[in-house]
C-alpha positions in Angstrom: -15.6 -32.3 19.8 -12.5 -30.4 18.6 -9.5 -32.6 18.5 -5.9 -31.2 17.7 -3.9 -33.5 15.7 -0.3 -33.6 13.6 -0.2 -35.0 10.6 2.9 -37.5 10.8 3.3 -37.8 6.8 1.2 -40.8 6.9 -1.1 -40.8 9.5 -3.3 -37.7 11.6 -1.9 -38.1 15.4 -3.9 -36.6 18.0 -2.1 -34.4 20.8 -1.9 -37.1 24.3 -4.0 -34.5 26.1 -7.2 -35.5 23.8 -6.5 -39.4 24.0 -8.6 -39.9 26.5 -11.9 -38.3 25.5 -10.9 -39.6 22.3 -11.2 -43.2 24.0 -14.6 -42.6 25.5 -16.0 -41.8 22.4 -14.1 -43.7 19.5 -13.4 -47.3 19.3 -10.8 -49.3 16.8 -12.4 -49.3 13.4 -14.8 -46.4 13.8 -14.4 -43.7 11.0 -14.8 -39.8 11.6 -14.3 -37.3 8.9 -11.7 -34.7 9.5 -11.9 -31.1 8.6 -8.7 -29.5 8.2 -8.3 -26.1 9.6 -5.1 -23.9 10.2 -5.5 -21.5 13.0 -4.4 -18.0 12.8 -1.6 -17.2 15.1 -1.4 -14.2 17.3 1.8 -13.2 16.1 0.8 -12.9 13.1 -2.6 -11.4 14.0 -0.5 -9.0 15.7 1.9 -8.2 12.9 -1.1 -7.5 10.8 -2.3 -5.2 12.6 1.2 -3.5 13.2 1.4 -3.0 9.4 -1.6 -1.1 9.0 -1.3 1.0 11.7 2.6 1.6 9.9 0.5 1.9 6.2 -1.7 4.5 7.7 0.6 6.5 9.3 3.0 6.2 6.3 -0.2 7.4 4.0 1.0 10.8 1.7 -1.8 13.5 3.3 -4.3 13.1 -0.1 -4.7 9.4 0.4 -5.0 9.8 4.3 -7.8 12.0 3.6 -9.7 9.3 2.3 -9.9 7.3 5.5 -10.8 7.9 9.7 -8.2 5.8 11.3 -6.2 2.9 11.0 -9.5 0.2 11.2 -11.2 2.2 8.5 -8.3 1.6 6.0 -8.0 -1.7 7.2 -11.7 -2.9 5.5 -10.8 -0.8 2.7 -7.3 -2.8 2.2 -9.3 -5.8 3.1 -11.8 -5.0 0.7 -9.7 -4.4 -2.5 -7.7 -7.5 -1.6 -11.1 -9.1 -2.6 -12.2 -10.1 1.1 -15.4 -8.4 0.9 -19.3 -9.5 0.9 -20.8 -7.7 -2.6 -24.5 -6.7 -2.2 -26.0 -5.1 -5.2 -30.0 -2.9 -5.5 -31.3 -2.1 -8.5 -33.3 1.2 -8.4 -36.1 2.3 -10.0 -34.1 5.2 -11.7 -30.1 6.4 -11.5 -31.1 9.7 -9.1 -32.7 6.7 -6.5 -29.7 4.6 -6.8 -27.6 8.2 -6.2 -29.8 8.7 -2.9 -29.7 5.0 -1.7 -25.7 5.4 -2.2 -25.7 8.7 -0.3 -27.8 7.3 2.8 -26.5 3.7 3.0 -22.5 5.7 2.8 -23.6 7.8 5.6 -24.9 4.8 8.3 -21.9 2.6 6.9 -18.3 4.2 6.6 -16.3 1.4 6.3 -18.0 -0.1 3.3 -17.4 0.6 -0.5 -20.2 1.8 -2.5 -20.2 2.1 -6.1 -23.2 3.3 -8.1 -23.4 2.2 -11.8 -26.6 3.5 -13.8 -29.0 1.9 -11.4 -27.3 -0.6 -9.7 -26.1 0.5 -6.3 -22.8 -1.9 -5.0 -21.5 -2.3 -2.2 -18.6 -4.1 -0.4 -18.1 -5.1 3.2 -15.1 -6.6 4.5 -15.0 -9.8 5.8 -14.8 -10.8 9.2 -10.6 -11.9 9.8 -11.8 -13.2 13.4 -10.1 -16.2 13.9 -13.6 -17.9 14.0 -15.0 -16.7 10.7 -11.3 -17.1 8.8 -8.8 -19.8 8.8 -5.3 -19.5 9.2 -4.2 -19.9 5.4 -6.8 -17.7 4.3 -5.9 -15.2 7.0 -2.4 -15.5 5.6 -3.2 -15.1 1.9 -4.9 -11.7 2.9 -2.1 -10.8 4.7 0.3 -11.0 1.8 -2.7 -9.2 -0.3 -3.2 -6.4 1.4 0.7 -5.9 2.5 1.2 -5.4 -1.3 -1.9 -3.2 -1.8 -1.0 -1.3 1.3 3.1 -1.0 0.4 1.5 0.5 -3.0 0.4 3.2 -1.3 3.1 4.4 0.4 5.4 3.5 -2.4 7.7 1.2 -0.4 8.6 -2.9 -0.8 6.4 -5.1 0.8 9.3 -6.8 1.7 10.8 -3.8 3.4 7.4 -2.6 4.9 7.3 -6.4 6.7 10.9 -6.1 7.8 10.6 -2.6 9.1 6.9 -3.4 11.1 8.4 -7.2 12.1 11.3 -5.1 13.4 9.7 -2.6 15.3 7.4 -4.6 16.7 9.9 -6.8 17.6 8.3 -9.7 16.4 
């Protein structure tokens, strides 16, 4: 059972909606262990989104080369932010590792692959799904990738936020 509660400064209080089930299943004394989690917003989700569609199409034409659409920079961003799932091979020899890079970069796009000698890397980006990610973390890589992204396109994160937040009239 999920249960929403507000932390008072001293105490957790559960919203009055959820006293009731609480009631049927708790009584005075029991103890339950709490995990904390924030939730993402949809604003925010929202805003994200907004500033990488504004980073792509903001991209100088020989870094927008380098990726399909919007999504496809958004795992790179999310990758080089260091949200990413690392898998490494070790081939037999370096021209194996150059074919395993070659095939596994042609069935997955939005991954990174790096070969070294014959080690054969590659990143994926995490899942930001409000299910697999929790609010603060969702935040952090927010702010991450806002500042890799506003790199790119040589601007202020602080401006690029204002200028999507603005637009988007968030």
């Amino acid at each position: 059972m999920n249960i929403v509660c507000g932390w008072t400064g001293e105490a957790f209080m559960p919203l009055n909606r959820d006293l009731p089930a609480i009631r049927e299943i708790l009584h005075p004394g029991d103890r339950v262990l709490i995990e904390v989690s924030f939730p993402q917003s949809y604003k925010k989700r929202g805003l994200f989104h907004a500033m990488i569609a504004e980073i792509y199409a903001s991209l100088p034409e020989h870094l927008a080369k380098g990726f399909r659409n919007a999504d496809h920079l958004r795992h790179h961003l999310t990758i080089r932010a260091g949200y990413a799932v690392e898998n490494q091979t070790i081939c037999m020899s370096k021209a194996e590792a150059r074919r395993l890079a070659s095939a596994i970069s042609r069935d997955d796009r939005d991954s990174i692959i790096e070969v070294k000698d014959k080690i054969v890397t590659k990143w994926t980006a995490m899942s930001t799904s409000s299910h697999r990610m929790s609010g603060r973390t969702f935040s952090e890589l927010v702010d991450k990738v806002l500042s890799l992204g506003s790199e790119m396109i040589g601007v202020a994160p602080e401006e690029l936020r204002r200028h999507t937040e603005r637009d988007a009239h968030v």
